[in-house]
N, C-alpha and C positions, 0 to 999 in steps of 0.2 A: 504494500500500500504506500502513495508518497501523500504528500501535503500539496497541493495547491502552486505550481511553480515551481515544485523541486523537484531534483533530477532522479530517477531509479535508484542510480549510485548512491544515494543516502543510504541505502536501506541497508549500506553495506555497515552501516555504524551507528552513527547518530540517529536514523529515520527511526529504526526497530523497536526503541523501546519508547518513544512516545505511542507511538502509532499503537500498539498492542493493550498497553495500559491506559490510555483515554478512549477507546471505543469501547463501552458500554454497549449501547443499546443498539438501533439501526444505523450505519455508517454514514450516510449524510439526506439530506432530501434535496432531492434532484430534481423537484416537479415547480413550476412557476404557478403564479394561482389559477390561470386556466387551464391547468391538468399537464402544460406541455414539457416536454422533458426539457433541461437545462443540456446546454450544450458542455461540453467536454473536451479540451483539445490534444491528444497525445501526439509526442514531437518525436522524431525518429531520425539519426544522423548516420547512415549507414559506414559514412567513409570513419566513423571514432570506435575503433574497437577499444571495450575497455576491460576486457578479459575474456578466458576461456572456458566452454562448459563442459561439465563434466556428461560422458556418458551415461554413467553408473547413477544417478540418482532417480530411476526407472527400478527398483529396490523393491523387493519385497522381504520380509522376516516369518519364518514357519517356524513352529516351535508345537508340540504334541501336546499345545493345550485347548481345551474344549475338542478332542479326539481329532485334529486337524488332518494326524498322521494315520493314527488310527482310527480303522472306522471310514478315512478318506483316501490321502492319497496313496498308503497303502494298499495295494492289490489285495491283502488279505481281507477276503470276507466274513469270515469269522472274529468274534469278540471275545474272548476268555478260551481263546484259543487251548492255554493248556494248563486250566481248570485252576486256577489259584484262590482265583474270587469265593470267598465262604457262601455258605447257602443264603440264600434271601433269607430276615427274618419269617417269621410267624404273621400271616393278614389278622391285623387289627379290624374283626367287624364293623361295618360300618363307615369305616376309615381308608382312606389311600394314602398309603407312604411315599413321599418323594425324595428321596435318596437318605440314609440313615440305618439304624438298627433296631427300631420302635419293640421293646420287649416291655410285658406285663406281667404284672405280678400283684395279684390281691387289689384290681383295680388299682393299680398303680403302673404309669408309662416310664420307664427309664429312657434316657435317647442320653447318646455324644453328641454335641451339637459340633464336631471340627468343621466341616463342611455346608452349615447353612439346610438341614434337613426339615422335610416338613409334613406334617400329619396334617388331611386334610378332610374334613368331614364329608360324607354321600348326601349330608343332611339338604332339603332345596334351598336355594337364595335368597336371601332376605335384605332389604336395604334398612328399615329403622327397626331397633332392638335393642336389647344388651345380650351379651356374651357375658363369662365368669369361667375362671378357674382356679384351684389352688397347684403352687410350684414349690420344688423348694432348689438349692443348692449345695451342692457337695462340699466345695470349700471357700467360696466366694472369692477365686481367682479367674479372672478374666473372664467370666460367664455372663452368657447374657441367653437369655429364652424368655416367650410371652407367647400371646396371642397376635393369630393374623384374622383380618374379619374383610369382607364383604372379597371374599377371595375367587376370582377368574383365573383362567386359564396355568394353575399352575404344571410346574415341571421337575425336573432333578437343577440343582442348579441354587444357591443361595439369593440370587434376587429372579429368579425364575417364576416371578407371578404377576399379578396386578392384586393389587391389597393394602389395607392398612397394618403396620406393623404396631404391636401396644407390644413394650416388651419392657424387663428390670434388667437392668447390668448391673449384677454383684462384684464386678472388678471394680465398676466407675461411684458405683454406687447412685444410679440416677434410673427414674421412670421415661424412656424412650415413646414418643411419638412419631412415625413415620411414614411415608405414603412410596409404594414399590408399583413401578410400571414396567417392569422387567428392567429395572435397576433401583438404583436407593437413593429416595429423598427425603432427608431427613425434613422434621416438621419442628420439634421441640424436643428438648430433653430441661426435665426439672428434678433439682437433689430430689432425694430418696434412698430413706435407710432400709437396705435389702441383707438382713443377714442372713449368716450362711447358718445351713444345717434346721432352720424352722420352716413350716409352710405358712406359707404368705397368699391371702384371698387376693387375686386381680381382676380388676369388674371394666367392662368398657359399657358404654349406654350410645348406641347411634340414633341421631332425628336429623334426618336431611344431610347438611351439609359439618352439624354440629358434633364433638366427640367430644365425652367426658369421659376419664378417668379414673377409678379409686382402687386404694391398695389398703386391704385389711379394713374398707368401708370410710377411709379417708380420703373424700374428694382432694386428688393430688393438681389435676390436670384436666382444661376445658378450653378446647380449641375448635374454632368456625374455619374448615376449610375452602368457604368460599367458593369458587367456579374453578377448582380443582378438586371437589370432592369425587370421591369413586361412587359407581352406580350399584349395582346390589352383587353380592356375592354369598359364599357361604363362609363357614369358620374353622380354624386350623389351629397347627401348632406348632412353634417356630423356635429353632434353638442357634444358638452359631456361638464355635468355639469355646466350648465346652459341656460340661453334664449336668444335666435336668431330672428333677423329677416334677410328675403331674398326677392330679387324681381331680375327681369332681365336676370335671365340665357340665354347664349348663347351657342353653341359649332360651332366651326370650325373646319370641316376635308375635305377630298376629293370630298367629293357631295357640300359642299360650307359651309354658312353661315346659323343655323340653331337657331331660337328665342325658347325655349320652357317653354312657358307660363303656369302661375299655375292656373289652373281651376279647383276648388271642385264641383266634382258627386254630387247629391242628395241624401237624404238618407232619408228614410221616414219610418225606424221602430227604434225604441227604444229597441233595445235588446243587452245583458249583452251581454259582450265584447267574453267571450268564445260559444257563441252560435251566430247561425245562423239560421235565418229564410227560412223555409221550405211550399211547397204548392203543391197539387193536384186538377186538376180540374179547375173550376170557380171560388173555395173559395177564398176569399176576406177578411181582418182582419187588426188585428192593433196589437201593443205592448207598456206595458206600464211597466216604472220600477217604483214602488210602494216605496216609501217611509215611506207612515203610516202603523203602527205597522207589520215590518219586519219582518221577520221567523227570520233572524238572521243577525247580522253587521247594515248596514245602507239601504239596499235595497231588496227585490224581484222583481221577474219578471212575470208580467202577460199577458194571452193572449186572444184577442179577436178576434170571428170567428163572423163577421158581416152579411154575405152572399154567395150567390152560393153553390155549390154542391163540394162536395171533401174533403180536408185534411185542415188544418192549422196547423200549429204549430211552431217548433224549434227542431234543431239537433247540436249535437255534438260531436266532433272526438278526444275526449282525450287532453292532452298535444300537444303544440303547433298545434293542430290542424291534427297531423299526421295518423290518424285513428286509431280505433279499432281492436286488433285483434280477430276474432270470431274464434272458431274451432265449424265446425260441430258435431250435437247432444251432446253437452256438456251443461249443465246446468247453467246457470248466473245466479245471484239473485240480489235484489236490491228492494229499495222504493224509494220514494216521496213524500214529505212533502207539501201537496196543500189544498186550501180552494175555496170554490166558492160562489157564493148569493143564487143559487139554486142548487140543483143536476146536475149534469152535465161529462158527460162520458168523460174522458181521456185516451188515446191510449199510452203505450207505446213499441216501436219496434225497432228491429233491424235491419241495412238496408245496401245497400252499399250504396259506398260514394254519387253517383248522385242521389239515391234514386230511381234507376231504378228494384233494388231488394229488397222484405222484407225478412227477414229470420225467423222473428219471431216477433208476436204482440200481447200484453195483453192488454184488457180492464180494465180499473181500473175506480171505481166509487165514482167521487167527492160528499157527501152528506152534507158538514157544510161548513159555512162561517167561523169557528174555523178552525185551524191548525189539519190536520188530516196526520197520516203517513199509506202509500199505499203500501203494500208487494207486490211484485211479482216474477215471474221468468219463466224464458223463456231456450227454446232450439233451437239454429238456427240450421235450414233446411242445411246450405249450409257453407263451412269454407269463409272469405275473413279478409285480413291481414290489412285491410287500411277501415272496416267500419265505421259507424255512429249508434251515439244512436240518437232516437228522442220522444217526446213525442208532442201527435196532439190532433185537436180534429176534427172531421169530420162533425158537425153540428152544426149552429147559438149557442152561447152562450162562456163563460170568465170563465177563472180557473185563480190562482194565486198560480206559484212554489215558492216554499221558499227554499228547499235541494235536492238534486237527487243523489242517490247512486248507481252504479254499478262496481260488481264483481265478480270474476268466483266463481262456485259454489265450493264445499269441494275439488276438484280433482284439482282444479288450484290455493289454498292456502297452505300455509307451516302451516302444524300440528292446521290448523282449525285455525290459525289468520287470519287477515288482512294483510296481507303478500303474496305478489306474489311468488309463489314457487319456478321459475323458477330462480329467481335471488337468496333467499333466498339458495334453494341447490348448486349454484354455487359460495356464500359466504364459503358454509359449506367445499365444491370442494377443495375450494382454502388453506383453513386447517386454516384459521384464528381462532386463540386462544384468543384475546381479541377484544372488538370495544367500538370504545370512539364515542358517541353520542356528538356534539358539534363545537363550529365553531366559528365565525362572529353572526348568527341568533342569540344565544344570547344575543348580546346585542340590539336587538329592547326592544323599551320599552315593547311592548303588551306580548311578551316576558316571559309570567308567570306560571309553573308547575299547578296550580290549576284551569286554563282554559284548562287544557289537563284531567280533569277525566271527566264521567260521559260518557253518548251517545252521541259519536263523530258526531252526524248531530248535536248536540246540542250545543256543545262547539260554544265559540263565536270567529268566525274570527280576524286578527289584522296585521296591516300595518308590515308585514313582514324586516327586512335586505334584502334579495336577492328577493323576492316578495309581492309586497305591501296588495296582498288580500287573505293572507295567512290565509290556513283552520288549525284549531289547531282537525281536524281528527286523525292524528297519530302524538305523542308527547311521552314526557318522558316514563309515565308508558307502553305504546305502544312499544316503544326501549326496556324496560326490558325485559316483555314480549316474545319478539321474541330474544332474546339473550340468558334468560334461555333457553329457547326451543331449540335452535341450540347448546346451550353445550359452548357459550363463556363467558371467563369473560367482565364485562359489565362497565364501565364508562360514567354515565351522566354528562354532564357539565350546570350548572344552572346560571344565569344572576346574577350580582354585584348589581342590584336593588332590589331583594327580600328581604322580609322581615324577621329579625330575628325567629318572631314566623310562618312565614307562613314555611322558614326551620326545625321549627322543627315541623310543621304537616304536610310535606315530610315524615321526618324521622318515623313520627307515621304511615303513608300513608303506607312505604316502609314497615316498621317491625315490626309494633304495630299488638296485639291481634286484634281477629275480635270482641273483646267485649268492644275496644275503638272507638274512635268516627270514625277516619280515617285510622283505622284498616276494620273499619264496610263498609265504603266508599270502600275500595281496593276488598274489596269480591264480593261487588255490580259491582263492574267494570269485576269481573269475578278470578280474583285473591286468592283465602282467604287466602291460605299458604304466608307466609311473606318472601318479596323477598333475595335473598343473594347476598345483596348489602356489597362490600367493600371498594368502593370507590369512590368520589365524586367531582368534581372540580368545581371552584368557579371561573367565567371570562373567557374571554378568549383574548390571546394577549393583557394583562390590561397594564397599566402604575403604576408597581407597586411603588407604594408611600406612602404618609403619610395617604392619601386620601383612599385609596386603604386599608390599613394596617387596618383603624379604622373600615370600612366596612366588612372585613374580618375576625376581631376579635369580631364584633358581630355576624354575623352570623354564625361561628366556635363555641360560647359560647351554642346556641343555641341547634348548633345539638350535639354537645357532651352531652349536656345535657340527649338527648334520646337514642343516641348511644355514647359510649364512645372510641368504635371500630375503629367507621368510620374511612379512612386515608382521608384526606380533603387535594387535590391539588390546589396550587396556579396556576392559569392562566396566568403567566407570558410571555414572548413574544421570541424574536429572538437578538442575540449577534452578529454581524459582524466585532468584532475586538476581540481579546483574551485580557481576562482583566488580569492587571498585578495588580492593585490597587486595592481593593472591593471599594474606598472610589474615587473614580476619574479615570470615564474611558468615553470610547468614543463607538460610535459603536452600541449602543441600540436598537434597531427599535420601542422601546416606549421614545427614546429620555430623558431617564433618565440617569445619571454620577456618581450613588452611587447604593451602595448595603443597605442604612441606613435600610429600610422599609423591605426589606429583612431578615437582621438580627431581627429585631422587632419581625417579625414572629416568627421568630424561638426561640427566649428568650419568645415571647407569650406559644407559642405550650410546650417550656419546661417547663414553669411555669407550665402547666396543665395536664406535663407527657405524652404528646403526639408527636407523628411522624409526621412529614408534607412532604407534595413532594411537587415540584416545575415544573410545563411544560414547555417546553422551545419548539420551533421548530425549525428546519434545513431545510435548502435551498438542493435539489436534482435536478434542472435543467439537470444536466450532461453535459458528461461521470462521471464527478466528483462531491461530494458532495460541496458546498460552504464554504466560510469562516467561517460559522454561523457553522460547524460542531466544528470545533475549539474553539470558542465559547463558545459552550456549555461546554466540556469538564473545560477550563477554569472558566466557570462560578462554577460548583462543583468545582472546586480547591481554587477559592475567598471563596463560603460556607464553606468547610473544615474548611478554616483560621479563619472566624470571627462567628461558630456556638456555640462555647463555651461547647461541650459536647449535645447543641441540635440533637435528633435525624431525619434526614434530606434525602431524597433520589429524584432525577431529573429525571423526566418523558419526553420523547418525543412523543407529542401525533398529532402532524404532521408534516411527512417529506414531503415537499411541493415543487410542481415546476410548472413552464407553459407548461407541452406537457408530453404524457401516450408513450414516446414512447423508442425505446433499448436502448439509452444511458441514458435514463433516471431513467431504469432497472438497469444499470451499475451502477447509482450512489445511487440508494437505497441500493444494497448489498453492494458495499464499504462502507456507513454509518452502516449497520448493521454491518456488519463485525466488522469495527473500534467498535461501541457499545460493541458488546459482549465482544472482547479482554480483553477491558475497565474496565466491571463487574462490573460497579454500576451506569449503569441505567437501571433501573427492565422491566418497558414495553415502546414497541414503536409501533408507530398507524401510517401507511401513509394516507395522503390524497389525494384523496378523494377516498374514496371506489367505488362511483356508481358516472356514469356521462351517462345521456343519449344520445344514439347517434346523434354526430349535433347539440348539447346542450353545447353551452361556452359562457353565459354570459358577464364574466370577465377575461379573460386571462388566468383562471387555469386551465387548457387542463389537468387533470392529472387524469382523473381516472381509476382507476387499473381493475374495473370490467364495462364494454361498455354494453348497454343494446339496443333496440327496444323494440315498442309491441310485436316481437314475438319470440325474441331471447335475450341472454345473452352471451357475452363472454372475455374472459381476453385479456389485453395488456399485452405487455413485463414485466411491474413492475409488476400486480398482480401474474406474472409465479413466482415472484420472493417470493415474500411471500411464494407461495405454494411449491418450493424447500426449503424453511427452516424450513417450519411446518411439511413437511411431511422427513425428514432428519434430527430432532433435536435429538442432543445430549448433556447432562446436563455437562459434565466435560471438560472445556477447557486444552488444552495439550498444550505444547512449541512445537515453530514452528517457523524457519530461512528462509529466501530466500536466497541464493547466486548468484552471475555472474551478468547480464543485469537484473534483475527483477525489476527497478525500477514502468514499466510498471504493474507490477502483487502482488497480494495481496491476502494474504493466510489466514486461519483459521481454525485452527484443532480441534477436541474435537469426544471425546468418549463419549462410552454406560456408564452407571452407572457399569457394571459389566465386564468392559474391555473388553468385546468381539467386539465390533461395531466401528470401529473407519472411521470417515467421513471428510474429506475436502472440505472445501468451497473457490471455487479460484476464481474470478475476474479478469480479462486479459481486459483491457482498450484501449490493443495497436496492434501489429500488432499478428501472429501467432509466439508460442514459446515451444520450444521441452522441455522440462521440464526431469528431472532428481529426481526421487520421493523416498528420502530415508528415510526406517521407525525403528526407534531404538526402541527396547521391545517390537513390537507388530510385532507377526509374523503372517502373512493373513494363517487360516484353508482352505480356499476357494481360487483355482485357478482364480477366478472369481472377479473381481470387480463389483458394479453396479454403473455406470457412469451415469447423466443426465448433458444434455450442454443444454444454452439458446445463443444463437449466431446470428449474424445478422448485419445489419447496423445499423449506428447509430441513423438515422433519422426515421427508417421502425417501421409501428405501426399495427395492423391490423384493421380488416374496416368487416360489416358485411355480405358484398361479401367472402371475404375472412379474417373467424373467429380465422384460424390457420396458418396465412401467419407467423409469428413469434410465437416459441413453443417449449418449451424444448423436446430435443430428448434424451431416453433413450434407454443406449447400456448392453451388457453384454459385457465384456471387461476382455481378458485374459492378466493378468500384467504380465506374466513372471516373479514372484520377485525372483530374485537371489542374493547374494551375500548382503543382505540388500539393495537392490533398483529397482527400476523397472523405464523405459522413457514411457514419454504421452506427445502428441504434443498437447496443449490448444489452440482451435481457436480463431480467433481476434476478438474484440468485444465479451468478450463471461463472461456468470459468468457458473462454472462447478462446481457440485456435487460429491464426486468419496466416494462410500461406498465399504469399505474393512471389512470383517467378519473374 
């Protein structure tokens, strides 16, 4: 964005942090009193280069959270692959669990609230009422559980509903008000003594738009939520980060006065959490999850066909349980890793979801009580979008699975990997130039590169960051892999707990001959050519310190050692105030007030004649980039000051927000934009690349490419990568706004051989007739090629509707005369305009 008369170039320094921090509300009004748009004049000097752009900021960041990997671009179609997940609990009558371990005992609910789980009543909808319960807490460490009331469309997933949240935190010690529309808005928090170990009465009373609160019959809290109130729902039970108990629910509404008592179903099989037991016929059986000596992790899963006539076994329907999708006469392939006492026949087929159709069934023949792996492959009969795999046995006798693999045969893989096509070409679609493997998941301990080679059923599972039974099937060398292959540059991010020499038998791993030891490993993996790796980050969002520095400096020592190339990124974090001191500042998101450990690095790296980058990430919520954009910028201005001749350069390797939707388009290209002006920060990666549809764990609603089993397709932000990948121009040019354009933000840059000159605008505010004048470059072509992305601000698309928001490309006669030509930029919009 510039001011009024100033040149792009601000933005490189001075522009950024007013510009960020005084737009509040709508960015300017552009309309005269008679509705007309205010004119605009953008100035364009083709012969002033005033730097160069970078390819690489065409970025995306994939990280296996919200199942991006699995579940997605993973080829594997199966979810609990090799059976770790414990059994579902027990169905609370009356009640639906969404994600947790909801157990009863003497009308009383136990739950861990780690993960944001929620009990949600079958009871009907009701808009005005009270709700009540009593709660109590374990030890009044960082707990917090309540009720949710007039609750829609919930999911697995901690802000995964639309609802009022009433809830106590026994950490904070305060009664919580909050309103959740598949994320968290907080409303009020007022003290509140919540001790631990008693039950505590919590009452909510709804009329309209009005909520009262009382705890133990003491009106705490009474709030008018005004023309944000939610419409009618039903009521739940809500925990996050930590242990609860409940007993007593009641609800009050129009039919009266309703108790509803916690009564746990029966449950009489023992089977792994992502599978479901399945039966035809008379047959009768049991299931047993096996502890001694495991296929892999801490458990299998066994099954026994005791009697009667027909099927037994277990089925399953992928991630989250959503089905399969089959296409008829297409080919799948897959094994199974099973053992038995005697020979014994195993069924595996393909089916719809009730089991009322099979589309395809192989016999497979269990012959050792050893670990035996069972090829197969199948072609269903019939297409269905929503099936089930199952594997049975139709006759008295017990097998024991240990892994189960399935995926489409060569025609539904990217170039013969493990890579779902379909999303893999719609990476490719999208023109992404670089991808940074990396995240959060890093830092679980189990967490380690050398549990990701060899035969992925073999690797051993590990208590996941975003999922606790996490298969280590597709991992580092798996990311390379598919990233040579699509033609991007590639960024692994590897965990602060590795070991100096297990880094550098990576680096032998990645680039060593096949006639070294883990040169010799990478070929058996399938790889022999040595990968063209250039770059490598260490952490991610770390607390860069002393702690940090010494960790970083050995494992730096290491890989130089085998590579001297490598460019080793610090995993550094998010800056929320502009630092003016390197030596004392505020603002950190790893709550550190110096740049010491920083500088270390970089007299480290110059000691040893080497480059370092540093990642930093930015806040892209929208319309507008956040403070952290400033930030950054900032943060390289501190290094400038205290690098001493170190050679230094700042990565953005995720531009990050809570929601995939137009304004949040909006604020990705204003961060590029301002980036490129900039010129020295080389690449940028948004997060999250992949996010599966109906899939939000944790608040980060952002991914740029939306998937199902049977489709793939962009939100507003990924449109937005794919206008700058497929419109990049290497030569940035000078470039003025004039008049009202505080709203509008421009970026100019040409072809390498002056003929191509391209505009990137950003229009945050209402509709503005723009005045487009070009000095030394005079358009050959009467023709512009235009592409607009425009919309609301809140509008995302959905896979009903895959192209409800979508750049539209014009041919567009500019009339340039006299050195200029008008173009009226719509509201909400980021525009393209290539002139030849």
């Amino acid at each position: 964005m510039t001011f009024p008369g100033r040149s792009c170039l601000l933005a490189k320094r001075l522009f950024i942090i007013p510009c960020f921090l005084l737009t509040l509300g709508p960015a300017v009004l552009i309309f005269t009193a008679d509705g007309q748009a205010k004119e605009v004049s953008i100035n364009v000097d083709a012969s002033q280069i005033t730097g160069r752009v970078s390819p690489l900021l065409a970025g995306v960041c994939i990280e296996d959270v919200n199942h991006e990997i699995y579940g997605g671009l993973y080829s594997q179609m199966i979810f609990g692959e090799s059976f770790q997940e414990p059994p579902p609990p027990p169905a609370i009558a009356g009640f639906r669990a969404f994600g947790g371990s909801w157990a009863v005992q003497d009308g009383v609910v136990n739950i861990n609230g780690r993960d944001g789980p929620k009990l949600v009543s079958e009871q009907a909808a009701f808009t005005d009422g009270s709700a009540g319960a009593e709660l109590r807490f374990a030890d009044g460490k960082n707990e917090n559980a309540g009720l949710i009331l007039r609750v829609k469309e919930p999911d697995k997933g901690a802000d995964s509903f639309i609802g009022y949240e009433v809830s106590l935190d026994a950490g904070r010690q305060i009664l919580r008000l909050a309103r959740h529309r598949h994320d968290f808005e907080p409303i009020k928090d007022v003290p509140c003594q919540v001790p631990a170990g008693k039950w505590l009465a919590l009452e909510a009373k709804l009329a309209g738009s009005t909520i009262q609160i009382s705890v133990d019959g003491k009106m705490m809290l009474s709030c008018d939520d005004g023309s944000n109130a939610l419409a009618a729902g039903t009521v739940g039970l809500r925990a996050w980060q930590g242990a609860a108990q409940y007993r007593n629910l009641w609800v009050k509404s129009k039919a009266g006065i309703e108790k509803l008592a916690f009564a746990q179903n029966k449950q009489e099989s023992e089977v792994s959490g992502m599978w479901r037991m399945t039966r035809r016929g008379t047959a009768n059986g049991r299931f047993a999850l096996i502890t001694k000596h495991p296929f892999a992790g801490e458990q299998s899963q066994e099954i026994i066909f005791d009697s009667g006539a027909g099927e037994w076994g277990l089925e399953n329907r992928g991630l989250n349980r959503w089905g399969m999708n089959f296409l008829a006469g297409k080919i799948y392939e897959g094994r199974v890793w099973a053992r038995a006492e005697k020979p014994t026949k195993l069924y595996a087929a393909m089916e719809s979801a009730d089991g009322s159709k099979i589309y395809a069934e192989e016999p497979l023949t269990v012959e050792s009580n050893g670990w035996q792996r069972l090829d197969f492959r199948m072609t269903p009969g019939a297409a269905d979008p929503a099936g089930r795999f199952v594997l049975k046995l139709k006759a008295p006798g017990a097998v024991t699975l240990g892994h189960v693999f399935l995926q489409p045969g060569e025609w539904g893989r990217f170039k013969g990997l493990p890579v779902r096509r379909d999303i893999a070409d719609a990476l490719v679609a999208q023109g992404v130039t670089v991808l940074r493997y990396g995240g959060s998941m890093v830092n679980a301990p189990g967490y380690k590169w050398k549990k990701m080679t060899g035969p992925r059923d073999q690797r051993p599972p590990y208590d996941g960051t975003w999922y606790h039974y996490s298969s280590n099937g597709w991992g580092i060398p798996d990311f390379m892999n598919f990233s040579a292959a699509a033609g991007f540059e590639y960024i692994p991010d590897f965990s602060m707990d590795e070991k100096p020499q297990d880094m550098a038998d990576f680096m032998e791993y990645a680039k060593g001959a096949t006639n070294t030891d883990w040169g010799r490993r990478r070929a058996a993996d399938g790889h022999p050519l040595p990968y063209r790796l250039h770059y490598l980050e260490l952490g991610n969002e770390e607390r860069v310190d002393a702690a940090y520095a010494g960790k970083f400096e050995a494992l730096a020592k290491a890989i130089w050692a085998k590579d001297k190339d490598i460019i080793l990124v610090v995993g550094d974090f998010a800056y929320h105030q502009p630092i003016q001191n390197p030596f004392s500042f505020t603002g950190a998101d790893s709550h550190i007030t110096s740049l010491a450990a920083q500088q270390r690095i970089l007299k480290f790296a110059q000691a040893h004649n080497r480059e370092i980058w540093f990642d930093l990430h930015v806040g892209t919520d929208g319309p507008r980039p956040d403070i952290s954009l400033a930030g950054m910028f900032s943060y390289i201005d501190a290094l400038e000051r205290i690098a001493d001749g170190a050679r230094f350069k700042v990565a953005v390797f995720e531009l990050n927000a809570g929601n995939h939707a137009q304004k949040r388009a909006l604020a990705n290209a204003l961060a590029l934009n301002a980036i490129a002006r900039d010129g020295r920060v080389p690449i940028v990666t948004s997060a999250n690349g992949l996010q599966p549809d109906g899939q939000n764990d944790n608040g980060w609603d952002q991914g740029l490419l939306f998937f199902n089993p049977s489709q793939a397709w962009l939100q507003p932000p990924g449109y937005v990568t794919r206008m700058i990948s497929k419109n990049y121009r290497p030569q940035l040019i000078r470039c003025d706004v004039e008049g009202a354009g505080n709203g509008l933000d421009v970026t100019a840059a040409r072809s390498a051989d002056g003929r191509m000159l391209s505009l990137q605008i950003v229009n945050v505010g209402a509709a503005v007739s723009a005045s487009i004048k070009l000095e030394h470059f005079l358009p050959a072509s009467p023709d512009a090629v235009v592409t607009e992305l425009a919309g609301p601000l809140e509008e995302t698309n959905d896979a009903e509707h895959p192209d409800h928001i979508q750049p539209r490309s014009m041919i567009w006669p500019h009339s340039f005369a006299g050195g200029e030509m008008k173009r009226t930029l719509p509201a909400r919009s980021f525009t393209v305009i290539n002139f030849e």
